[in-house]
MARGUPA-347485 format. One record per residue (C-alpha): x, y, z; residue number from 1; chain. Coordinates in Angstrom, 3 decimals, padded with zeros to 6 digits, always signed. Layout:
BEGIN
<site <X,Y,Z>,NUM,'A'>
...
REM end
This chain:
BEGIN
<site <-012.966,-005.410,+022.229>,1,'A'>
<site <-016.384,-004.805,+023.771>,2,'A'>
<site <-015.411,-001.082,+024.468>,3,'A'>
<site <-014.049,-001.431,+020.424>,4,'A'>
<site <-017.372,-002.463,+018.966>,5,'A'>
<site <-019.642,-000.178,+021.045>,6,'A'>
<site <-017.688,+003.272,+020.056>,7,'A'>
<site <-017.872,+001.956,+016.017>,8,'A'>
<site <-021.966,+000.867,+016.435>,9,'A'>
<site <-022.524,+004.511,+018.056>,10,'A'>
<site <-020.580,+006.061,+015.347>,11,'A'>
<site <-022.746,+004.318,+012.711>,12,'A'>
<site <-025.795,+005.440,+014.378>,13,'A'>
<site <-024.538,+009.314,+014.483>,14,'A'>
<site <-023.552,+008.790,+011.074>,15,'A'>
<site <-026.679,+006.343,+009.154>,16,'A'>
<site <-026.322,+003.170,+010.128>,17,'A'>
<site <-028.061,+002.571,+006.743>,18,'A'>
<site <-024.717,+004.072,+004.522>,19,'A'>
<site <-022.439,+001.604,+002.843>,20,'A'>
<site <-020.016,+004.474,+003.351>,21,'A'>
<site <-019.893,+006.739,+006.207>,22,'A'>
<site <-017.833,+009.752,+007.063>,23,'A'>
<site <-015.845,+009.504,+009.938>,24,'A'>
<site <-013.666,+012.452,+011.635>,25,'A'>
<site <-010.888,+011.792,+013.693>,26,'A'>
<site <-006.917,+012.552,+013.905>,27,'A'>
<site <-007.385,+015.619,+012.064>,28,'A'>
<site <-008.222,+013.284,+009.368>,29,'A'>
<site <-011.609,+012.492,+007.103>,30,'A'>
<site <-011.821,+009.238,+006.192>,31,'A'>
<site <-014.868,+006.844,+004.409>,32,'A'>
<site <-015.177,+003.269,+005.503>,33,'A'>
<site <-017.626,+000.592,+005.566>,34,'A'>
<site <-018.918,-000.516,+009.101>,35,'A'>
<site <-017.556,-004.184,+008.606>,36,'A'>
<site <-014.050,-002.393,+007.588>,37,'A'>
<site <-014.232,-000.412,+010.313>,38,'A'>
<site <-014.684,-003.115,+012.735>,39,'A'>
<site <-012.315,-005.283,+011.188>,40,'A'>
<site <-009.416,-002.463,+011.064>,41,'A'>
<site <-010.103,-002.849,+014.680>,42,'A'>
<site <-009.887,-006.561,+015.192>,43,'A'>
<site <-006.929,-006.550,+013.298>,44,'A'>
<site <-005.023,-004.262,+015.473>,45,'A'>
<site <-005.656,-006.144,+018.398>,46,'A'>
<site <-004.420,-009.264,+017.362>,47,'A'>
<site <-001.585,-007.184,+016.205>,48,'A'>
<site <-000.824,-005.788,+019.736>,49,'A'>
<site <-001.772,-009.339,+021.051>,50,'A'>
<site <+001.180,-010.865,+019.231>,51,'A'>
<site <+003.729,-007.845,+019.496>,52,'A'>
<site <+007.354,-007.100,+018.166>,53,'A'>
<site <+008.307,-004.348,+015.516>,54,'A'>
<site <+006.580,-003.043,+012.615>,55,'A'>
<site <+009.029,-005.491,+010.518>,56,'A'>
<site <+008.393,-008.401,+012.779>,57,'A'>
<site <+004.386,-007.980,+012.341>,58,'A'>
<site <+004.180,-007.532,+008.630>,59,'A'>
<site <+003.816,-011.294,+008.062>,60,'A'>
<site <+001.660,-011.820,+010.742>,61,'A'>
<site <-000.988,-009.194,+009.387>,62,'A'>
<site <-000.428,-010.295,+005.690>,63,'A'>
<site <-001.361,-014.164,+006.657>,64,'A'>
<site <-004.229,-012.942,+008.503>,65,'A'>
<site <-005.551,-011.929,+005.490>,66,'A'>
<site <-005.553,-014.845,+003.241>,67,'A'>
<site <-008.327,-015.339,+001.172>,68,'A'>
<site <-009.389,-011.669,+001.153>,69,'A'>
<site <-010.849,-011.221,-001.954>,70,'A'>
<site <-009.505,-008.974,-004.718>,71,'A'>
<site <-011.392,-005.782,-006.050>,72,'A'>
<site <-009.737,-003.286,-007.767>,73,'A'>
<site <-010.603,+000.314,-008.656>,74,'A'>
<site <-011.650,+000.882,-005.121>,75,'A'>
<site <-011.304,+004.221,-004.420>,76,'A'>
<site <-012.709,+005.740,-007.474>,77,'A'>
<site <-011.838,+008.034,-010.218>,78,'A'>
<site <-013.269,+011.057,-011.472>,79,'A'>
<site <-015.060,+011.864,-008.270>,80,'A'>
<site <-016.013,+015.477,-007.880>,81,'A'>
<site <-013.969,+015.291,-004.858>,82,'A'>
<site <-011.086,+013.139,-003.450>,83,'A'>
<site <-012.372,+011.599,-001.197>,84,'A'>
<site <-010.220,+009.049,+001.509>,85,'A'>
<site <-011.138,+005.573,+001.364>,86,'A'>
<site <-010.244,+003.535,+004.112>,87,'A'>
<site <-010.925,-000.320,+002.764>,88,'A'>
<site <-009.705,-003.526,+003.996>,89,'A'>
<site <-012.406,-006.112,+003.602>,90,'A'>
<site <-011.211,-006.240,-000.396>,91,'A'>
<site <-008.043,-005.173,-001.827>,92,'A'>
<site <-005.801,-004.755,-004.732>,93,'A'>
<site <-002.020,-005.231,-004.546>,94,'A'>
<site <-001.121,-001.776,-003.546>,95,'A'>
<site <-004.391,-001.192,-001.215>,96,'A'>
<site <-003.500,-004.474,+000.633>,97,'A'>
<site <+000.524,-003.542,+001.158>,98,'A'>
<site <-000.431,+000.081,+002.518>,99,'A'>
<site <-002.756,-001.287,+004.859>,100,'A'>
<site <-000.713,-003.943,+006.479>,101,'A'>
<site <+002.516,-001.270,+006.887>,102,'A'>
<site <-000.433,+000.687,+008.436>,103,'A'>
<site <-001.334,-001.722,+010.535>,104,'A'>
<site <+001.308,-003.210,+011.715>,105,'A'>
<site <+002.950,+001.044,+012.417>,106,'A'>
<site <-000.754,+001.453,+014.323>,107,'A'>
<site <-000.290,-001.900,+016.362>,108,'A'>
<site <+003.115,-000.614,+017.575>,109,'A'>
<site <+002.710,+003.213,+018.473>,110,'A'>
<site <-000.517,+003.379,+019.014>,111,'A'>
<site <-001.951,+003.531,+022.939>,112,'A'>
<site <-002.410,-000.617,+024.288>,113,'A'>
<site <-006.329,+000.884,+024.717>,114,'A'>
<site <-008.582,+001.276,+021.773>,115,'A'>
<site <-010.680,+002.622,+020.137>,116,'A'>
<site <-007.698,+003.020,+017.032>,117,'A'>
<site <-009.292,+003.190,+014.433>,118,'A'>
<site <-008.946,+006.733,+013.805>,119,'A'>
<site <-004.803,+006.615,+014.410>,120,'A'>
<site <-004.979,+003.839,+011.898>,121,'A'>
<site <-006.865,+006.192,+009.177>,122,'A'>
<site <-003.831,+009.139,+009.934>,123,'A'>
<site <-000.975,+006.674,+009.262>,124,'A'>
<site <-002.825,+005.450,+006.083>,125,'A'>
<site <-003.917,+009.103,+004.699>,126,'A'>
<site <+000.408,+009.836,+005.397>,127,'A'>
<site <+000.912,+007.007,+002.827>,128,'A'>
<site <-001.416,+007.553,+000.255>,129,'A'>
<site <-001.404,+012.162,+000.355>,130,'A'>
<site <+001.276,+014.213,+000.326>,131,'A'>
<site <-001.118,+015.657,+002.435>,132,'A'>
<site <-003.202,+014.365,+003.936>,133,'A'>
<site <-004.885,+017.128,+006.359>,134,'A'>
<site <-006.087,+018.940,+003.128>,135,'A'>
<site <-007.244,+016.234,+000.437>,136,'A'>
<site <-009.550,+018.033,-002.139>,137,'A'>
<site <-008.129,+016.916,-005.950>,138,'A'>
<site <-007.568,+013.114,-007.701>,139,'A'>
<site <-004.147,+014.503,-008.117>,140,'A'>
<site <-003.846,+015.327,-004.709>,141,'A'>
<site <-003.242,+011.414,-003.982>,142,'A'>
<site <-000.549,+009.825,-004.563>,143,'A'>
<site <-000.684,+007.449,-007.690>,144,'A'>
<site <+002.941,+006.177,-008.863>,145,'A'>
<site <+004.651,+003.850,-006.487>,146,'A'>
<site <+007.787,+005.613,-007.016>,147,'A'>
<site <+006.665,+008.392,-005.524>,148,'A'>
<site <+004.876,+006.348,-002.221>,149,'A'>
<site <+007.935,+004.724,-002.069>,150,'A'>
<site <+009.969,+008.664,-001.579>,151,'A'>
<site <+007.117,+009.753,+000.637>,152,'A'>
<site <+007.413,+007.153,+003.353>,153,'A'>
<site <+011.189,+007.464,+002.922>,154,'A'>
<site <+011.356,+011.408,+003.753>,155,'A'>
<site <+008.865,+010.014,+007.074>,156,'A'>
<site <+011.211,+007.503,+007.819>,157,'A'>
<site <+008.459,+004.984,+007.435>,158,'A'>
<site <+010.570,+002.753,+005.243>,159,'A'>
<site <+014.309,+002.462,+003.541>,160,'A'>
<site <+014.759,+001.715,+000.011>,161,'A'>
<site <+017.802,-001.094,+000.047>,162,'A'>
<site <+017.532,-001.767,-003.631>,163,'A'>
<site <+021.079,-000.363,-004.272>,164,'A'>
<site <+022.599,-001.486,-001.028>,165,'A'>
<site <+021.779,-005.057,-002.202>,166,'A'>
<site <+023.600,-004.834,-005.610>,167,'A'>
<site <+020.696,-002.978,-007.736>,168,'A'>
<site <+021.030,-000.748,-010.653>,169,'A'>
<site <+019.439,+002.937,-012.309>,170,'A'>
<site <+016.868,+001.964,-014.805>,171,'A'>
<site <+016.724,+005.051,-016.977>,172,'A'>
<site <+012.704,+004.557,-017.287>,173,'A'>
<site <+011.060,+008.131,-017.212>,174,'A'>
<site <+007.194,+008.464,-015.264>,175,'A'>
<site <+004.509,+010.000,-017.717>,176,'A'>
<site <+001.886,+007.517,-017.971>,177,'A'>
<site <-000.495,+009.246,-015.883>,178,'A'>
<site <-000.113,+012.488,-018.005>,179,'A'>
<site <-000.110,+011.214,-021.423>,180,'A'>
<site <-003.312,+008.909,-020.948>,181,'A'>
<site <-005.556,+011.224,-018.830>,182,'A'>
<site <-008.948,+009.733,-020.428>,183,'A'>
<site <-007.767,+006.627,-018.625>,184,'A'>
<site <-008.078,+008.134,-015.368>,185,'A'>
<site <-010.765,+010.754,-016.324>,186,'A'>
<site <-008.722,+013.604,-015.168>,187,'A'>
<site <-010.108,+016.756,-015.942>,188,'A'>
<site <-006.802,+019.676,-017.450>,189,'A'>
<site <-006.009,+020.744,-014.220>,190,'A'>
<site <-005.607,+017.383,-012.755>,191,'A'>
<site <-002.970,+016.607,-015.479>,192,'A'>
<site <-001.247,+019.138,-015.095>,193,'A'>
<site <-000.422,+018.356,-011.363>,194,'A'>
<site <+000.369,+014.646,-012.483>,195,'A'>
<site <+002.684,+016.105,-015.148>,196,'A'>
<site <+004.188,+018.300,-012.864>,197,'A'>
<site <+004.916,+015.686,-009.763>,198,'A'>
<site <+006.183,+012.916,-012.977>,199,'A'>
<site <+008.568,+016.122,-013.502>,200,'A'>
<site <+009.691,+016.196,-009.842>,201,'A'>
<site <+010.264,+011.752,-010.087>,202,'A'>
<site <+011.561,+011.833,-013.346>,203,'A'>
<site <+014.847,+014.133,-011.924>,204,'A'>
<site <+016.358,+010.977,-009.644>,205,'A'>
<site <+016.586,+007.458,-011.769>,206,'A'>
<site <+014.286,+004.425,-010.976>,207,'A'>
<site <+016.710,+001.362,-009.223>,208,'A'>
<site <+016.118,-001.876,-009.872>,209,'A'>
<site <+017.415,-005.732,-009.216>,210,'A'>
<site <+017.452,-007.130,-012.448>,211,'A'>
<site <+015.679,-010.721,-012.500>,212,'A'>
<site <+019.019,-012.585,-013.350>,213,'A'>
<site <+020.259,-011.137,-009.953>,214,'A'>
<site <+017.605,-012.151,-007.577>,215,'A'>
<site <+018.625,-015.498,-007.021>,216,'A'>
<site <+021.985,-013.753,-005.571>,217,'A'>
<site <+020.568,-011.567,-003.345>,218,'A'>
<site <+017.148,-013.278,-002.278>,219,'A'>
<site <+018.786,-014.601,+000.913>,220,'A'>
<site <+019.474,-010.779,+001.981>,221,'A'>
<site <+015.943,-010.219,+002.087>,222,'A'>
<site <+014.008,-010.218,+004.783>,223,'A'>
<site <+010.246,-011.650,+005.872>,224,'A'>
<site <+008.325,-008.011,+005.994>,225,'A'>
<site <+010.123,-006.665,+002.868>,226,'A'>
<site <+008.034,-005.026,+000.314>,227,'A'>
<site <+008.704,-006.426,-003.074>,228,'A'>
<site <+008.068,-003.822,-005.934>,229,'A'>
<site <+008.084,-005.756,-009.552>,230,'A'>
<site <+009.527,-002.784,-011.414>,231,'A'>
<site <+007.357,-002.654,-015.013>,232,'A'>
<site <+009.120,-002.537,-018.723>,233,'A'>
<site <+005.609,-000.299,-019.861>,234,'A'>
<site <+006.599,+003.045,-021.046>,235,'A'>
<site <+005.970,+005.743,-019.011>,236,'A'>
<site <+005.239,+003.414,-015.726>,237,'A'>
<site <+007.532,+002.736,-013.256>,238,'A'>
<site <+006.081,-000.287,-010.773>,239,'A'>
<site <+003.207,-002.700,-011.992>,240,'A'>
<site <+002.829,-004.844,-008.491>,241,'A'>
<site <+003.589,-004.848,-005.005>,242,'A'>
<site <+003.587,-007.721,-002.738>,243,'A'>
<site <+004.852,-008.925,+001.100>,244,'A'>
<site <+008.337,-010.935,+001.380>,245,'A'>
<site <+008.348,-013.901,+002.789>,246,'A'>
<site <+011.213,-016.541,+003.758>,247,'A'>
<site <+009.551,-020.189,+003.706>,248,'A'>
<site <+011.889,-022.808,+004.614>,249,'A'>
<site <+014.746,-021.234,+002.800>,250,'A'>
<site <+012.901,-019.993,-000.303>,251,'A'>
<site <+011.975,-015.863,-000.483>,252,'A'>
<site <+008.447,-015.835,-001.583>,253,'A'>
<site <+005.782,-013.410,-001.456>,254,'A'>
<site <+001.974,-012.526,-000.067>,255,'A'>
<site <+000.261,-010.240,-002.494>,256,'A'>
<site <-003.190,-009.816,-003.161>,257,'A'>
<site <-003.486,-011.473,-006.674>,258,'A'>
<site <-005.200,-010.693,-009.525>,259,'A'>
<site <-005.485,-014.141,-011.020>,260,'A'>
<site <-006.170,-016.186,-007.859>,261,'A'>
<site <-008.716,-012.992,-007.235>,262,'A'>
<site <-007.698,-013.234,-003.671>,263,'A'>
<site <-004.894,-012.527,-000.750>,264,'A'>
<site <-002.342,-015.308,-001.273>,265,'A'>
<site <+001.053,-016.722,-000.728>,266,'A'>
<site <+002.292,-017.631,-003.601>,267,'A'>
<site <+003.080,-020.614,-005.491>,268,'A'>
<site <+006.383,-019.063,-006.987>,269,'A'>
<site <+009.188,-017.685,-005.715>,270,'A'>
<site <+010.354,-013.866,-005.845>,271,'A'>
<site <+012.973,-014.987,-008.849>,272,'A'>
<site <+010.912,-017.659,-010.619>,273,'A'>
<site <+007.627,-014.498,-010.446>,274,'A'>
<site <+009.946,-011.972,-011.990>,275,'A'>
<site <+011.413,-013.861,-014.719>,276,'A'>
<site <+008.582,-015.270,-015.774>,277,'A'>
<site <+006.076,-012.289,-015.927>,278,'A'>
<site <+005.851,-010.237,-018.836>,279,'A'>
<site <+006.982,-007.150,-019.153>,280,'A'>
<site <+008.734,-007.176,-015.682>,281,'A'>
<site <+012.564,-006.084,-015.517>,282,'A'>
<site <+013.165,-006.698,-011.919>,283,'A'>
<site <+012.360,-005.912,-008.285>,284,'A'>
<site <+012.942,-003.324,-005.692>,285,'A'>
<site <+012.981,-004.027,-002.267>,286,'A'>
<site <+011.564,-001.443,+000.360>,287,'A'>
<site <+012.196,-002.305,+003.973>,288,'A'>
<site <+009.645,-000.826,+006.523>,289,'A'>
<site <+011.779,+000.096,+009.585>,290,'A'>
REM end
């Protein structure tokens, strides 16, 4: 750890230790992080080699380990001049927080047992949020819909999506949200027309879903690690929140950074008793990282 904290302090002197945000270069990959998230991606990944097992096995472990991380959203900014790669951990949203812990826990496991890693951590993230991520320039260039992240880390073999295989259903739902309220997301014409045409590319396979009245059926088929998707009723969106399964004494919960307790927790209700009593939500999908 010593080693760990000395390479990150002489990159923030090369850099300005005086930046909130500095640029960092590594993995074929530019990132911008925060010292403290920096350090922390760091810590992290050693307790996560510490405890060891699979990427499945550790996604628990590095969602508890962030309990009462509090919750910011709009992190990584919109309408910059440039896309740029924010690496943050320190606060999250819902998606920021699931990304990071797959991340994480896919760093923990592959990288080598010798750090410095935060730089192999920053590739695996960049693979998850860009379809690519060696040449981010646009807004559009990321990826926004969860649909979509979902298919990515699917064609990497990152994750499955077991939504069908545990007695889900096509939701004819089509993607356009992004396109038809641009001022939203202070796209510029160009930028919607790459949303438009990648909501084009979703829209051709169906969204899947577990329909709330079928959860209770299926809940004990799910698995601590599982990503929960709650799959949204809003036109033109497809998923409105992510969150980490987990099995407590029977029961399938879930650890999601929440917007209402403003903070990384597990939560009070189950997967079933969440979905059927949210608004708007007409189901789950379940994404297993392998």
């Amino acid at each position: 750890m010593k080693k760990i904290l000395t390479f990150i302090l002489l990159l923030f002197t090369a850099l300005g230790a005086s930046a909130q945000e500095i640029r960092v270069d590594q993995c074929r990959v530019t990132s911008y992080v925060s010292r403290e998230d920096s350090v922390l991606v760091e810590r992290k990944i050693a307790m996560l080699k510490q405890t060891g097992g699979t990427v499945p096995d550790l996604m628990v472990t590095a969602a508890k380990s962030m309990y009462g991380t509090p919750y910011v959203g709009g992190q990584l900014g919109l309408g910059d001049t440039q896309e740029k790669f924010r690496v943050v951990i320190g606060h999250t949203d819902c998606i920021l927080f699931v990304e990071a812990m797959l991340c994480l826990c896919r760093t923990a496991v592959s990288a080598p047992d010798k750090g410095p890693w935060y730089g192999w951590f920053a590739s695996e993230l960049a693979s998850c949020r860009y379809r690519n991520p060696f040449n981010i320039r646009y807004f559009s260039d990321r990826i926004h819909y969860t649909t979509e992240w979902i298919r990515n880390l699917e064609n990497q073999g990152v994750v499955m999506d077991i939504t069908l295989n545990l007695g889900g259903q096509e939701y004819p739902h089509p993607i356009n949200y992004m396109s038809t309220h641009p001022s939203a997301y202070k796209m510029g014409k160009a930028d919607v027309d790459r949303i438009a045409a990648v909501e084009k590319t979703l829209n051709e396979e169906p969204l899947t879903v577990i329909p709330p009245e079928r959860i209770p059926s299926i809940a004990s088929k799910v698995r601590s690690g599982d990503i929960i998707c709650y799959v949204t009723s809003v036109e033109g969106l497809d998923i409105a929140h992510v969150a980490i399964a987990y099995v407590d004494n029977g029961v399938l919960k879930f650890i999601h950074a929440s917007s209402v307790e403003k903070k990384v927790v597990l939560d009070a209700k189950s997967v079933a008793s969440y979905a059927a009593g949210r608004r708007g939500c007409v189901g789950i999908k379940v994404v297993r990282p392998l």
